[in-house]
N, C-alpha and C positions, 0 to 999 in steps of 0.2 A: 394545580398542585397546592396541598396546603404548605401556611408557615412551616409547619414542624417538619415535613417532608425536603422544604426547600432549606432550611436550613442543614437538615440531612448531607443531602447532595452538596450545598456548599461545603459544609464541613469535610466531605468523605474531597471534594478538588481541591480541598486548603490543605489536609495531609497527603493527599498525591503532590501535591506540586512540591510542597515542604520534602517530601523523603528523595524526591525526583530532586529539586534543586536546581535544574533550570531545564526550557531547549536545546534541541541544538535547530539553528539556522542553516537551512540547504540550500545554496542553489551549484548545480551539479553534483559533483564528487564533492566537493568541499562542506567543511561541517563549522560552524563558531557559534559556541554557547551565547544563549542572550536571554537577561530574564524573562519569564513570560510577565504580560497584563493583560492578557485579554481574557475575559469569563471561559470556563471549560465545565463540561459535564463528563464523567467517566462511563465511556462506554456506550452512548448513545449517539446511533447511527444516522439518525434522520434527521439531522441539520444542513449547516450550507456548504457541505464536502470540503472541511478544513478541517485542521486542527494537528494535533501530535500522537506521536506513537512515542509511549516512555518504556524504557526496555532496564532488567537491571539483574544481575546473577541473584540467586539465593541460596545461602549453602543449607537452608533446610526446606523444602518446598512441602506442604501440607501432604500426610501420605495419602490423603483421598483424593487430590489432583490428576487428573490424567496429563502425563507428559508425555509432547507431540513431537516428535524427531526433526531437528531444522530440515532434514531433508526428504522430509512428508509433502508429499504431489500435490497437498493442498494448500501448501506454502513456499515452495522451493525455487518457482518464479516469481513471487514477488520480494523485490529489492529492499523497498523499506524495512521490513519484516526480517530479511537475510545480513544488510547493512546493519541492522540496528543490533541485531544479537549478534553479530561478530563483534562489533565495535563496545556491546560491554562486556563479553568476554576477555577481549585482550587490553580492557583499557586497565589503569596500573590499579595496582591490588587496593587503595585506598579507597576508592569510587564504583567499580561494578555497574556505571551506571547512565544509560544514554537514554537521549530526548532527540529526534527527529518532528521536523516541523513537516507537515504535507498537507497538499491543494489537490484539486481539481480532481484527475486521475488517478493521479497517486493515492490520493485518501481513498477515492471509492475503492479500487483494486484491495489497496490494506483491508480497509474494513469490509468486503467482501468476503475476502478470505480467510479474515479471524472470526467473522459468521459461520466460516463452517467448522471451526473447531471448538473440541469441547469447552465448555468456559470454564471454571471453577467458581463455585458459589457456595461452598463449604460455610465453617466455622471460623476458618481462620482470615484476618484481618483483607492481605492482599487476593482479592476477589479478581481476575482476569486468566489470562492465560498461560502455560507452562510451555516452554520449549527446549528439549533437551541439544546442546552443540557441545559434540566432544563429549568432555567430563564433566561438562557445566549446566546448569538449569536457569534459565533467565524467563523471569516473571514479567508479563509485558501488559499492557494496558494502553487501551486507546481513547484520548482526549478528545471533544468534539468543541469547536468553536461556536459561542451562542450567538 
């Protein structure tokens, strides 16, 4: 990859993390934000099956997005995906905005399944994917560990 490209990609994880604003930290049920440091690329599946799911409401979502219904059969078993957009749905009106950290299983199943949904690759800025819960639309993106 050239400079220019690589600075790209870094730029496009330094404003993901910057509007994202931290993790969150799982093990179980339990969630505790913690800053990230480790290197991330947006969206790129073929690393070493780690990294985060950043999920976040948007009250305007691009009209040329296809919005995928949380309870679309090709997301509606996986947990991360279903945790994450509850949890920024109901988190308080200030923030809209959750980081889950996932390994092993967990990652591949997530990023499995957001393989099969449409992506968004439009004009507008947040480039991932749209998932409609309730009344709410939450823009979700997945961080890959280098």
């Amino acid at each position: 990859m050239g400079n220019s490209k690589q600075a790209t990609v870094v730029l496009l994880v330094i404003l993901s993390l910057a509007t994202a604003g931290c993790f969150a930290s799982t093990s179980g049920d339990e969630a505790t934000e913690t800053p990230s440091t480790q290197k991330s690329t947006a969206t790129n599946f073929t690393s070493n099956n780690s990294g985060a799911i950043q999920l976040r409401v948007v009250a305007s979502p691009p009209s040329d997005a296809t919005i995928v219904p949380a309870k679309d059969v090709r997301i509606e078993a996986v947990d991360a995906i279903q945790q994450g957009v509850r949890q920024a749905v109901e988190t308080d009106a200030t923030r809209h905005k959750v980081g889950l950290r996932l390994s092993g299983e967990q990652f591949t199943n997530t990023a499995g399944a957001l393989r099969k949904l449409p992506r968004y690759n439009g004009s507008h800025p947040d480039k991932g994917y749209y998932i409609r819960h309730n009344d709410s639309v939450v823009y979700v993106i997945l961080l890959v560990e280098e």
